[in-house]
KOLFI-51274 format. One line per 10 residues: their letters; for each residue z, y negated, x of N, C-alpha, C, CB. Coordinates in steps of 0.05 Angstrom, whole numbers, plus 5000, padded with zeros to 4 digits. Glycine has a CB too. Layout:
N
A> Z:Y:X:Z:Y:X:Z:Y:X:Z:Y:X | ...
! end
This chain:
240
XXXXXXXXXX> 5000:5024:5017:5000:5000:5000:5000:4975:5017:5025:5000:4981 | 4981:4964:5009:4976:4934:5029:5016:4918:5018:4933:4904:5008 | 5014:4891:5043:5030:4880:5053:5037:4863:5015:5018:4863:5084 | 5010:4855:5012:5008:4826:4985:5022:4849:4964:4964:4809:4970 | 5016:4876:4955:5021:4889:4935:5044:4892:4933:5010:4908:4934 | 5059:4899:4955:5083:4908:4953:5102:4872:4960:5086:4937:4979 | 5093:4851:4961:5105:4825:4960:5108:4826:4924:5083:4797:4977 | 5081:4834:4905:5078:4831:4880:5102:4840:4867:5055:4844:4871 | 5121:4867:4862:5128:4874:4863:5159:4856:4861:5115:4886:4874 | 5166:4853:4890:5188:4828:4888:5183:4802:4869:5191:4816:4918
XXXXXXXXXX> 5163:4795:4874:5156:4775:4857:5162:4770:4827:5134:4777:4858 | 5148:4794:4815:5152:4803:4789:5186:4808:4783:5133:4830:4785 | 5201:4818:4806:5228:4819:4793:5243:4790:4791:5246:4840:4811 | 5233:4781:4809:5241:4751:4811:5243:4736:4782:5220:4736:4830 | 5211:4740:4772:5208:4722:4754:5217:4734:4728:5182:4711:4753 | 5212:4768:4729:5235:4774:4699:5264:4774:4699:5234:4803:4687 | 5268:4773:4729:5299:4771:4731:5308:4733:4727:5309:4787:4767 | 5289:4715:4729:5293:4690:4727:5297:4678:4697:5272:4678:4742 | 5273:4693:4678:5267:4682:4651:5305:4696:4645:5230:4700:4630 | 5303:4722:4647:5320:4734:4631:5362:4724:4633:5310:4765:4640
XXXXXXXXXX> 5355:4704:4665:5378:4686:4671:5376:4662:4656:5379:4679:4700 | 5347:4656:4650:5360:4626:4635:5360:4630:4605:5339:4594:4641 | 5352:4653:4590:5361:4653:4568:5380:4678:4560:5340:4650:4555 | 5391:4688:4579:5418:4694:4582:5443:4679:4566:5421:4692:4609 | 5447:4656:4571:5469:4637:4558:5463:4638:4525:5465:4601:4570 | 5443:4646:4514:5432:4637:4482:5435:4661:4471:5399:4625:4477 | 5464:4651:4445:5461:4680:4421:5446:4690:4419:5461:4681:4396 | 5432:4707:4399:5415:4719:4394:5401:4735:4414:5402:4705:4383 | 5381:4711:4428:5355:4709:4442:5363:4720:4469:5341:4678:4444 | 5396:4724:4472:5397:4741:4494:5402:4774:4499:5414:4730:4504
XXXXXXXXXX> 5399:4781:4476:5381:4807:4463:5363:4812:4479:5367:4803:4436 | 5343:4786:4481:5317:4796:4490:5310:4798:4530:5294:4771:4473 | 5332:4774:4529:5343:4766:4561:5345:4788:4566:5370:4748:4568 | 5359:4806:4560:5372:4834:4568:5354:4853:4567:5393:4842:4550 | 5333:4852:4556:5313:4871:4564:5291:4865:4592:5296:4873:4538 | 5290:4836:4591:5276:4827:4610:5291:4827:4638:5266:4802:4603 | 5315:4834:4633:5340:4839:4658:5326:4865:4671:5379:4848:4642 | 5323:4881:4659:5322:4910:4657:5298:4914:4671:5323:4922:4628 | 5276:4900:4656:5249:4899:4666:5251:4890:4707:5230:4871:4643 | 5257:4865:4706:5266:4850:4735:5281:4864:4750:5281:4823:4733
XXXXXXXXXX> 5304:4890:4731:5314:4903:4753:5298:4931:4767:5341:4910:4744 | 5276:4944:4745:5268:4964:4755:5244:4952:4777:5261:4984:4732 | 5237:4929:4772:5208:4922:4789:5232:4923:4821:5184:4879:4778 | 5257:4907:4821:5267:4902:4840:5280:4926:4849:5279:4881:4837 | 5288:4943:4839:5283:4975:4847:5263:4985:4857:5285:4991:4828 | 5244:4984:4848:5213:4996:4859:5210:4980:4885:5182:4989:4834 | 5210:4958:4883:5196:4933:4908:5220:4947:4931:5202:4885:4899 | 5246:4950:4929:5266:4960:4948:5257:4988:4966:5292:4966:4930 | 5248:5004:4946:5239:5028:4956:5218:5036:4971:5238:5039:4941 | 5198:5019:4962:5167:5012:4976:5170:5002:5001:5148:4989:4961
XXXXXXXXXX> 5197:4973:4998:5195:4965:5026:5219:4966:5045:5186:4939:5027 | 5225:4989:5034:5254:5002:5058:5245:4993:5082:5259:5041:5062 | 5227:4999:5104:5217:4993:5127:5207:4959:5122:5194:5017:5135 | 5203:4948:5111:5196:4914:5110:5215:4908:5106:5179:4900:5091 | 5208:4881:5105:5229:4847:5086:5235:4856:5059:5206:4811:5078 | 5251:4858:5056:5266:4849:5023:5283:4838:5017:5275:4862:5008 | 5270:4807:5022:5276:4786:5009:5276:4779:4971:5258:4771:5024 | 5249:4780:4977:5245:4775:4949:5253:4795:4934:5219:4772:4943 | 5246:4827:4937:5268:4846:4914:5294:4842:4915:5269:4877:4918 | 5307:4832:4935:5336:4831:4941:5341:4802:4911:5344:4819:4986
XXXXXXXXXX> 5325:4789:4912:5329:4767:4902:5321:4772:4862:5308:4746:4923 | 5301:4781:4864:5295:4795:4839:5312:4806:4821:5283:4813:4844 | 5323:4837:4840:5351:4849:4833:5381:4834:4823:5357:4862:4858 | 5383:4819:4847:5406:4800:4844:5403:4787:4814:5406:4777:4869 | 5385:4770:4807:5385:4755:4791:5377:4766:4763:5372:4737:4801 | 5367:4790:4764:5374:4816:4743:5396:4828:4731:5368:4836:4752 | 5408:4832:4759:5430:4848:4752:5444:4827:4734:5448:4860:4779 | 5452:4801:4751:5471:4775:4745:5470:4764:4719:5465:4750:4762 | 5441:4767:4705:5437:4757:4682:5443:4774:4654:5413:4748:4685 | 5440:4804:4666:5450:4825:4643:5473:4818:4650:5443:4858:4643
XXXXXXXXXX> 5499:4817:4671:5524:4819:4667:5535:4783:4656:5537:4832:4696 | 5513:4767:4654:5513:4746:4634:5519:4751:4603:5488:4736:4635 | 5497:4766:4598:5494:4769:4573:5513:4789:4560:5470:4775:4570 | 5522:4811:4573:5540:4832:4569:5571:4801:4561:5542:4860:4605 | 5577:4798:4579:5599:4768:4581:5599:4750:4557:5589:4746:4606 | 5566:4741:4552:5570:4721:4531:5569:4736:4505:5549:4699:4531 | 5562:4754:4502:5567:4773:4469:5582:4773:4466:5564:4798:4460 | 5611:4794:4493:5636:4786:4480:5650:4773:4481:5649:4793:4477 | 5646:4742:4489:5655:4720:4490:5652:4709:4451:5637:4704:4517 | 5631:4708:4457:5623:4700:4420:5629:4717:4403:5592:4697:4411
XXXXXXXXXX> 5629:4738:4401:5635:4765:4382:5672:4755:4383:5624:4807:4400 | 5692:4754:4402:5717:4748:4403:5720:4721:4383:5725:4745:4433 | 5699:4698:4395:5711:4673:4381:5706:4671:4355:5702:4650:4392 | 5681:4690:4340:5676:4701:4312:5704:4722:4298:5646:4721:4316 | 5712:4733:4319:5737:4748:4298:5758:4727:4295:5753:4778:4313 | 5767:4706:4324:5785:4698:4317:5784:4686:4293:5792:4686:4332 | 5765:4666:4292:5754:4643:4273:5762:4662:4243:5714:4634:4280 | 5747:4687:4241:5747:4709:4213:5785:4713:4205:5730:4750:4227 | 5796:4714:4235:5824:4724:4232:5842:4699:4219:5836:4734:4265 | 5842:4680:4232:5860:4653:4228:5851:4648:4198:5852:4624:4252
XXXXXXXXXX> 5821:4642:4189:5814:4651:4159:5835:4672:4135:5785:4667:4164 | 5825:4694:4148:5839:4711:4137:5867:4715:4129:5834:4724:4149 | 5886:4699:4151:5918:4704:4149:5918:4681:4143:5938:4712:4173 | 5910:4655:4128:5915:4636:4110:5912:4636:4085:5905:4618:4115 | 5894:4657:4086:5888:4667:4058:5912:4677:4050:5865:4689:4054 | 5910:4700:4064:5938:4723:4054:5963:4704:4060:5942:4758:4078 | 5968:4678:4062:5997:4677:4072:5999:4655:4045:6006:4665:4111 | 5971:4640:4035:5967:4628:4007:5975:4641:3989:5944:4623:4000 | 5971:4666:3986:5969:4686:3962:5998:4698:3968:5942:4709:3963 | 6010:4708:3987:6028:4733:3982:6053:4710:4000:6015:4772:4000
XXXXXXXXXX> 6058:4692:3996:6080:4674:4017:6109:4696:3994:6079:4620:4013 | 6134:4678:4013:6157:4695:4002:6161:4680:3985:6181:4703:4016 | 6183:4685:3966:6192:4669:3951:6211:4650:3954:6196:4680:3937 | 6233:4648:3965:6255:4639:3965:6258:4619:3979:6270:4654:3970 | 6266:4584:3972:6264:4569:3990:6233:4561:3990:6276:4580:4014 | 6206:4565:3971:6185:4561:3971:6174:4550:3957:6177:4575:3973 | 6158:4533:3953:6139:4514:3924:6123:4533:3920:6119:4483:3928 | 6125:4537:3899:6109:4556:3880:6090:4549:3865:6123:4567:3863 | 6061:4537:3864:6043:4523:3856:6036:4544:3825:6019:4519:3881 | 6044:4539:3791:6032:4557:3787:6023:4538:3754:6050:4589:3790
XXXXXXXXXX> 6011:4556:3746:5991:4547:3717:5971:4521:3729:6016:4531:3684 | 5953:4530:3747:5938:4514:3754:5949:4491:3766:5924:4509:3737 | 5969:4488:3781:5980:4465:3786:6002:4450:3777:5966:4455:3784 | 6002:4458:3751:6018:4449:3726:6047:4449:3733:6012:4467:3700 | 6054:4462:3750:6089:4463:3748:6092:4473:3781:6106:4491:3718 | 6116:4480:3791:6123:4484:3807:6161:4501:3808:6114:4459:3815 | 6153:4522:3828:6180:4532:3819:6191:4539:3839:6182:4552:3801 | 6205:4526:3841:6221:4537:3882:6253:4546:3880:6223:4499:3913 | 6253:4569:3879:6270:4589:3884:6297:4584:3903:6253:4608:3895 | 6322:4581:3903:6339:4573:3917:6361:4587:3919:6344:4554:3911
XXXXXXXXXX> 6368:4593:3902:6382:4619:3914:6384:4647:3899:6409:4611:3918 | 6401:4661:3902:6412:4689:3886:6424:4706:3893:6398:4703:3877 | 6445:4717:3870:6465:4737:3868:6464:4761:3856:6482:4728:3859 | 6483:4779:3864:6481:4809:3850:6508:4805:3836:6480:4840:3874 | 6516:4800:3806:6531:4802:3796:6541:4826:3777:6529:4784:3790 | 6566:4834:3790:6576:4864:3778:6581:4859:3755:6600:4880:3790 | 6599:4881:3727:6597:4874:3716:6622:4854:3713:6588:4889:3707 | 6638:4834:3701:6659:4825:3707:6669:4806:3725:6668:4840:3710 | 6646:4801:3744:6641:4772:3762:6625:4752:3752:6627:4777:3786 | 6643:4733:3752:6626:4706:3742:6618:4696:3715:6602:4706:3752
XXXXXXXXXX> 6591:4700:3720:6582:4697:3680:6580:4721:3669:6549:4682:3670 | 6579:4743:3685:6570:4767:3685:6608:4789:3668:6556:4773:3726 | 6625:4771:3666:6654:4789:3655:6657:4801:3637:6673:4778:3649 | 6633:4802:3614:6638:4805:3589:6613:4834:3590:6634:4773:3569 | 6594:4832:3613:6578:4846:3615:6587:4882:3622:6564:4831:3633 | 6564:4895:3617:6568:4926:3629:6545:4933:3642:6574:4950:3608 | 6531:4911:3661:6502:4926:3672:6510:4901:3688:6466:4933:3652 | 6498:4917:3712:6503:4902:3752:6476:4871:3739:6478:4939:3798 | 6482:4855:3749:6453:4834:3740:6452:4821:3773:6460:4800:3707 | 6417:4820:3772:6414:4801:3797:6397:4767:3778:6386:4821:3828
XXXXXXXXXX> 6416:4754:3802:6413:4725:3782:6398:4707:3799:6445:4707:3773 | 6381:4694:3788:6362:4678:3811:6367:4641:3806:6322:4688:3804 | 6375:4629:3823:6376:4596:3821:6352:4593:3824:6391:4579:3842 | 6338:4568:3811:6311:4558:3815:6306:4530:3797:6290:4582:3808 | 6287:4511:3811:6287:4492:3800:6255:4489:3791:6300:4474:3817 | 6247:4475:3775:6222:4472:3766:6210:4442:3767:6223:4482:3740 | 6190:4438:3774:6176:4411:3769:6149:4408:3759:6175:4397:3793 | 6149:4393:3735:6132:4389:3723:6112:4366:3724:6142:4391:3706 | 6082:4377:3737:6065:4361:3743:6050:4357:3714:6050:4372:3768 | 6054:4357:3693:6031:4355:3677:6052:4335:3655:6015:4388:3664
XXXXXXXXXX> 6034:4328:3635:6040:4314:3603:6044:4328:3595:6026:4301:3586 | 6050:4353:3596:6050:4372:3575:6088:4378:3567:6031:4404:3588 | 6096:4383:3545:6128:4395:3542:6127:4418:3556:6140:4402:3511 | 6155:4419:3575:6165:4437:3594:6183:4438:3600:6158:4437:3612 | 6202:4461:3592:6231:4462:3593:6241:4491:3615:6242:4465:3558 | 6265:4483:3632:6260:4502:3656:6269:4534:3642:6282:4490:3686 | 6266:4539:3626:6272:4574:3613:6246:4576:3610:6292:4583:3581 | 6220:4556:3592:6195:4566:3589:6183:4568:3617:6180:4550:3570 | 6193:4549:3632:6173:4551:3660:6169:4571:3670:6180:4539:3683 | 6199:4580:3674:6205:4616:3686:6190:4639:3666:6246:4627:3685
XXXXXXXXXX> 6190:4638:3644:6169:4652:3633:6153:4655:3631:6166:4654:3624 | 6132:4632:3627:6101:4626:3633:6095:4632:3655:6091:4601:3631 | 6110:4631:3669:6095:4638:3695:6094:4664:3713:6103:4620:3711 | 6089:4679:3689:6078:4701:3692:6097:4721:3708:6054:4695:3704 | 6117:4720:3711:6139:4730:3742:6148:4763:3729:6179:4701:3748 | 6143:4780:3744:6142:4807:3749:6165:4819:3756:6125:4812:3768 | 6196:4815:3743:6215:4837:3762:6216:4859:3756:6242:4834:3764 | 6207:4882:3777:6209:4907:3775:6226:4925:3802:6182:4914:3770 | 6244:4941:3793:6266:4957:3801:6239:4988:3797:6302:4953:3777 | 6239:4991:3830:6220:5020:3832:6231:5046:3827:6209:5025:3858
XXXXXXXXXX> 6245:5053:3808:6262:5071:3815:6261:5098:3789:6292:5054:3819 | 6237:5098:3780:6221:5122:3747:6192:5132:3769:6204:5094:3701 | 6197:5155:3769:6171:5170:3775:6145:5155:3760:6173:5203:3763 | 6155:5159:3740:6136:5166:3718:6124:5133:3711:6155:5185:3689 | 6135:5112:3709:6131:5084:3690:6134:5066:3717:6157:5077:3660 | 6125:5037:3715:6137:5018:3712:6169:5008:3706:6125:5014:3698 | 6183:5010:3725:6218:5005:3716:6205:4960:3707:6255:5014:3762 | 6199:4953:3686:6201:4918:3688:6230:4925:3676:6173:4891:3666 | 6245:4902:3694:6276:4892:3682:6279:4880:3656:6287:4870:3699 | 6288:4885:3638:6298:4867:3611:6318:4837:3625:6324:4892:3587
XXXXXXXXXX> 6306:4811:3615:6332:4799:3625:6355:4799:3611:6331:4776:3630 | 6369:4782:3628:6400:4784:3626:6414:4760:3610:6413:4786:3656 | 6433:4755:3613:6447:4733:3605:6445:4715:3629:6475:4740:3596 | 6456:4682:3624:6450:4665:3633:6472:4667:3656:6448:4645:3615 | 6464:4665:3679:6491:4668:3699:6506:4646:3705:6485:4678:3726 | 6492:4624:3693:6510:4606:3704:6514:4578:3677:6495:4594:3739 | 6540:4571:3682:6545:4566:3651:6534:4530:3651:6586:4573:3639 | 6531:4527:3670:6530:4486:3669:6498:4487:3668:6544:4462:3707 | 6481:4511:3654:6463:4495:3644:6450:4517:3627:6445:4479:3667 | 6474:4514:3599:6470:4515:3576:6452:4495:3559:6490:4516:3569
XXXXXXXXXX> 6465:4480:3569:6450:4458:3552:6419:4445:3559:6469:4434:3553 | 6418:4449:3591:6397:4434:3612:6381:4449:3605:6400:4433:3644 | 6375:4484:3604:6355:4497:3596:6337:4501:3585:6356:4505:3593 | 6345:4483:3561:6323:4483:3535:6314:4455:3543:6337:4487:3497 | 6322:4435:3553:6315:4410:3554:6288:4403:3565:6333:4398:3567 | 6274:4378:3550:6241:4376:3557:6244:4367:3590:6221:4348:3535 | 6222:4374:3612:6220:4358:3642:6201:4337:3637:6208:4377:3668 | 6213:4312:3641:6200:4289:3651:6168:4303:3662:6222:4274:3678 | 6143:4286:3667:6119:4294:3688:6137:4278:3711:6081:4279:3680 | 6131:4288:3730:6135:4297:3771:6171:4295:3764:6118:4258:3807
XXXXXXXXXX> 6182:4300:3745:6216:4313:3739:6210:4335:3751:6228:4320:3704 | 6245:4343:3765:6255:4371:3774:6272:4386:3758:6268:4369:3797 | 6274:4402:3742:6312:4407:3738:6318:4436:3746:6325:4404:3701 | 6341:4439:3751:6345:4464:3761:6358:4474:3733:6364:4466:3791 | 6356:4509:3745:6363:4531:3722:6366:4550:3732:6347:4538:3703 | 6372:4569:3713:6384:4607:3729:6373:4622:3710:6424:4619:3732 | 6372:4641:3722:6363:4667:3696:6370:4697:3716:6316:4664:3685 | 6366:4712:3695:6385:4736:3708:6365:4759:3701:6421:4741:3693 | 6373:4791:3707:6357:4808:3697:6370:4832:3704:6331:4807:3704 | 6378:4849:3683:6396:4881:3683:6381:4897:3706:6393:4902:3648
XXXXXXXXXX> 6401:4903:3721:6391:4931:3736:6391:4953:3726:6403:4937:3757 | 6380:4973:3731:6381:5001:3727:6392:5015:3747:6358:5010:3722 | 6404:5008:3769:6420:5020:3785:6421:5005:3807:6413:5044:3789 | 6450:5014:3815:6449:4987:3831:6452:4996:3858:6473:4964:3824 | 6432:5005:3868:6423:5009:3901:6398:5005:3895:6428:5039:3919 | 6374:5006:3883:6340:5000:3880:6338:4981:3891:6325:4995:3853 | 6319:4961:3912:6315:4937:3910:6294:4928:3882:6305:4929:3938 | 6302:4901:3884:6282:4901:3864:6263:4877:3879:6295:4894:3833 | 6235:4880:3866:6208:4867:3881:6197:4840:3855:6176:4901:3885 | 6200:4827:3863:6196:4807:3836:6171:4789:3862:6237:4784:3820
XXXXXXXXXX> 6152:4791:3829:6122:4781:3836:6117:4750:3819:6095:4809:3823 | 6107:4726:3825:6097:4704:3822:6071:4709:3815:6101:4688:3843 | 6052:4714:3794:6019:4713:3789:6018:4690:3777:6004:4737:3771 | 5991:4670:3785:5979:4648:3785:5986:4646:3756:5950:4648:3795 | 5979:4650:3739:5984:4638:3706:5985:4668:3690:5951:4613:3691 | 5987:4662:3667:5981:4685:3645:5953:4704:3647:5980:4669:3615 | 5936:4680:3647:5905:4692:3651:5891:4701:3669:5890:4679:3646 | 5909:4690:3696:5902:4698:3723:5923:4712:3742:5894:4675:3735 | 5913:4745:3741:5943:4760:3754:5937:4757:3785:5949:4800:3744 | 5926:4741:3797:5923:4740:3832:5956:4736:3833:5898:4707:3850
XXXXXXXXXX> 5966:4745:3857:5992:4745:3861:5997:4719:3878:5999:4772:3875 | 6010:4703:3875:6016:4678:3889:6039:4684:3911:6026:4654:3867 | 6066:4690:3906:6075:4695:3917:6093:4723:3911:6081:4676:3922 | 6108:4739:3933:6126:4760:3919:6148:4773:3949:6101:4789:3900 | 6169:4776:3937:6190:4781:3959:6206:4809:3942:6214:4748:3966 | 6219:4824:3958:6234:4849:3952:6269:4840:3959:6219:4877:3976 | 6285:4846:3942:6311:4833:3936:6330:4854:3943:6314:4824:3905 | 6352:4862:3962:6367:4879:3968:6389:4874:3942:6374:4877:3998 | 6394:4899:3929:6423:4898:3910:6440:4907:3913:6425:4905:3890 | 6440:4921:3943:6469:4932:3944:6484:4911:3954:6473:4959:3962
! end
């Protein structure tokens, strides 16, 4: 093989190993970089072998810039493929932390906006503690206050009702355990309970709900409105 043929050779790796370096850096199109890597590396393989006894310069150079530009492109996929999950991930756990947040100590966005219900505290009242003396079933009692964003009449016993709230004690093979509620646990807001909320008014209230045994936790769920059961928020309640 003449001297020019086997220069061709290097040459050719040079220039597929050159195209396939500068579009190396580009999504997609470095798909194609990566084949033309491949191409630039076998010419610069071949040109190496032909001119074991010559110069190899130019395959040396071919190769190099072959090899360099596939381990480009290998680099920038999962460079971009990473910054695509993060981007998917941080998405993802705002979603889920929108929808499923805890309850307690939380604004509770629910009936479209319409009200608000943030959870403050709660007790396991036996029977014979507290408001609970006259009772014969363990009750867990929840403090919570309500605020009413709308014109509409809103009194904090309907709020807690409308809004769709789920207590269930897991503890029947067979059914659904939902709690019956209870009596009012706390007596200074007899009267406050039924009362209308001002619009952007707060008032606080309690409400209670019979256990069925009193080691179950019970899991009490927040869904968006009546018509919409997406779960807003929901937390699991220790009763022992």
């Amino acid at each position: 093989m003449k001297q020019d043929e086997r220069k061709v050779l290097g040459i050719l790796a040079i220039v597929f190993g050159g195209i396939s370096l500068l579009l190396s850096w580009i999504p997609i199109i470095n798909n194609i970089a990566f084949i033309f890597g491949i191409i630039g590396l076998v010419f610069g393989i071949i040109s190496l072998f032909i001119n074991r006894k010559n110069k190899k310069i130019l395959a040396i150079i071919g190769t190099s810039l072959s090899v360099v530009s596939m381990i480009i492109v290998l680099g920038t996929q999962a460079t971009y493929s990473k910054a695509i999950d993060k981007a998917a991930g941080v998405t993802t756990t705002k979603s889920s932390n929108t929808k499923t947040s805890k309850i307690m100590n939380t604004d509770i966005d629910l009936n479209n906006g319409n009200q608000t219900i943030k959870v403050t505290d709660y007790k396991i009242l036996k029977p014979g503690e507290g408001n609970n003396k006259y009772g014969d079933k363990t009750l867990i009692a929840f403090w919570y206050t309500t605020t009413n964003h709308s014109d509409k009449e809103l009194d904090p016993m309907s709020a807690w009702i409308s809004s769709n709230i789920k207590v269930v004690q897991d503890n029947d093979k067979d059914k659904v355990n939902t709690l019956n509620v209870g009596i009012l646990p706390d007596e200074k807001f007899v009267d406050s309970q039924s009362q209308k909320i001002k619009k952007d008014g707060t008032v606080e209230n309690a409400v209670s709900y019979e256990l069925t045994d009193d080691s179950t936790p019970v899991k009490v769920t927040f869904e968006k409105s009546i018509t919409n059961n997406t779960v807003v928020a929901e937390q699991t309640f220790d009763v022992k």
